[in-house]
N, C-alpha and C positions, 0 to 999 in steps of 0.2 A: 854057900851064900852067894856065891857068883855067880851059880845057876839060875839062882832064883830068880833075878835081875829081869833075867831077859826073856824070863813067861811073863815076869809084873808089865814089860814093856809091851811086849806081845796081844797082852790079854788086852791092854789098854787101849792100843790101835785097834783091836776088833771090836771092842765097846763103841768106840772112835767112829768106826765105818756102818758098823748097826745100830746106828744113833739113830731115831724117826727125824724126819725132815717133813712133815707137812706144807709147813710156809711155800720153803723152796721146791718143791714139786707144783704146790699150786702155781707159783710163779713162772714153773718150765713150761707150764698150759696156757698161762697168758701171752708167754715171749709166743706161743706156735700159733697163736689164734692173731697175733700182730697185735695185741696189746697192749704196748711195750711203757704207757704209763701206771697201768697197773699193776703190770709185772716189776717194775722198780719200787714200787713201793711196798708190794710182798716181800722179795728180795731186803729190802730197808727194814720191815717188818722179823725177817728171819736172823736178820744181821744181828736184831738186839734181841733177841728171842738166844740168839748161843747156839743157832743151828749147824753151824761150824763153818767149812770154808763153801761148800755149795751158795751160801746168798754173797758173797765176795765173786766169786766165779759167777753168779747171776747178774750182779749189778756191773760187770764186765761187760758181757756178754749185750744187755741193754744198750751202753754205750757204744758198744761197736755196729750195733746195729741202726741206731738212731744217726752213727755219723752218717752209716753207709745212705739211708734216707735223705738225710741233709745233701748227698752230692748228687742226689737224683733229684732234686728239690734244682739245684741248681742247673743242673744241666737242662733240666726242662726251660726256665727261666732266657736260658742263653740261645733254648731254642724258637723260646716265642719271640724273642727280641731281632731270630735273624727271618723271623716272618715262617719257620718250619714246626705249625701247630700242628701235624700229627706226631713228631716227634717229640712236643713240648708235653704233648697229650701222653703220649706212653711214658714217659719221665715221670709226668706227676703222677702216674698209677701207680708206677713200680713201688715208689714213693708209702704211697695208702697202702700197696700190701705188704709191706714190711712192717708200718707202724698205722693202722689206723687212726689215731689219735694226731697226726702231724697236720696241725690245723693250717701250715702254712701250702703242705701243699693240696688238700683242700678247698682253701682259697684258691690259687692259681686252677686247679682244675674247674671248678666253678664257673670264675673266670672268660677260660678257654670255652666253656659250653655255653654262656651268654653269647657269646660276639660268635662263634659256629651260629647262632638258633637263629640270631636275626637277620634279616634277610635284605640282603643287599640290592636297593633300588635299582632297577634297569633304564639303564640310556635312554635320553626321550627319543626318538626316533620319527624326525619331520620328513614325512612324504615329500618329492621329489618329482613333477608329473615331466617328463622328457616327449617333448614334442617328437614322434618319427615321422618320416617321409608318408606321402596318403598312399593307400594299399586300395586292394577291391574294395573291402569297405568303404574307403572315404568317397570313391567311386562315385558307386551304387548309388550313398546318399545322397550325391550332388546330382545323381541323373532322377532320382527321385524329389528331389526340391526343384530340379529343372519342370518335369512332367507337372508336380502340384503347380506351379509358379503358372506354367501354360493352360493346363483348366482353368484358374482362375481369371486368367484374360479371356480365355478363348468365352467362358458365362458372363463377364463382363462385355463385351463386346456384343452377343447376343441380347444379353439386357438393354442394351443400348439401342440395337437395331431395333429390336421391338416396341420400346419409346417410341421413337422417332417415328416408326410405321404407323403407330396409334395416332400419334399430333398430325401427323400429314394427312389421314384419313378425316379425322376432325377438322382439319381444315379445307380439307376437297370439299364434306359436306357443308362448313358453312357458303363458302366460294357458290357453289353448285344455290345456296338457298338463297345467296347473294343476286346473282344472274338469273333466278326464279320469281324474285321481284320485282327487279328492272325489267323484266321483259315485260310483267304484268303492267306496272307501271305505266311502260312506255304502249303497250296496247291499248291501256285505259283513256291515254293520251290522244294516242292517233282517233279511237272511237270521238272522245270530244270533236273534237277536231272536223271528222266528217261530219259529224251532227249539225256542228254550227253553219259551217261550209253549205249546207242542205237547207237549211233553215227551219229544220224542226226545233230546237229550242235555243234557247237564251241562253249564254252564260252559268248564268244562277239557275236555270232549271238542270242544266248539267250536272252543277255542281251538286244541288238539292239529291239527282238522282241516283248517283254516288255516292252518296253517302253511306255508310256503314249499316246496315239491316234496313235500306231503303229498298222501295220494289226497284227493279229496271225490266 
């Protein structure tokens, strides 16, 4: 009888060990795929299913890995705060692939790719024009504004002269048609003059005779 004991124990553990576990294998495939809220709930699922101690050992296993998430969750956190976003950036990934489901660090990653994408205004930047000392250039153009400055007198000046040429020719001619008058004039005069002096006519026959389209 006392032998018997310990094949009934024996057999019982191998029953024990070749028990199917479904639940908990499917839940081994969610912990490897990251996740780990599914996998708890499989595990949960096996616990009352009587799958034995593997969904105990699974929903462990969960927790250890959710904390190990949470302190990556954190460090990331402590990395944005000290302004070391590519480091806050690997934290929260590590994060997402241990537990895809950890919606906190989800956010914070998010987060971090908002404020990365937008794009940081550039400094207005007011020109500054710095007077330098004149070179060949400023030269040149002063000897070139000198030269145009001098054409421009030098045709003005000509303009002038040849006014002035033109009024004085104009006035030589009238001068010259002036003195061409007077001489007639005064010829016309001295003829009266001997005429009467002579005693061929009178006065009024002078005058009569000179007169404008009268015979002489």
């Amino acid at each position: 009888m006392s032998a018997v004991v310990p094949l009934l124990l024996l057999s019982a553990a191998i029953a024990s060990c070749s028990r199917a576990t479904p639940l908990c294998d499917y839940a081994d495939g969610l912990v490897k795929s990251a996740q780990l809220t599914q996998a708890a709930d499989a595990y949960a699922t096996a616990e009352r299913s009587d799958e034995g101690d593997c969904a105990d050992d699974g929903l462990k296993h969960v927790g250890e890995l959710r904390a190990k998430a949470s302190a990556y969750v954190a460090k990331g956190r402590a990395a944005r705060r000290a302004g070391q976003l590519p480091a806050a950036t690997s934290s929260f990934r590590a994060a997402l692939a241990i537990d895809h489901s950890d919606t906190e660090a989800a956010a914070e990653l998010q987060s971090l790719t908002r404020v990365s994408s937008t794009p940081v205004p550039a400094p207005s930047v007011v020109p500054i024009l710095v007077k330098g000392p004149p070179g060949r250039d400023a030269g040149r153009g002063l000897a070139w504004l000198a030269l145009v400055l001098a054409l421009v007198v030098a045709i003005a000046a000509f303009g002038l002269a040849v006014w002035i040429r033109a009024n004085r020719l104009a006035l030589d001619r009238v001068a010259v048609l002036l003195d061409a008058a007077k001489i007639r004039d005064d010829d016309l005069r001295a003829d009266v003059v001997r005429l009467i002096e002579a005693g061929r006519a009178t006065t009024d026959d002078v005058e009569e005779w000179y007169v404008p389209g009268g015979d002489r």
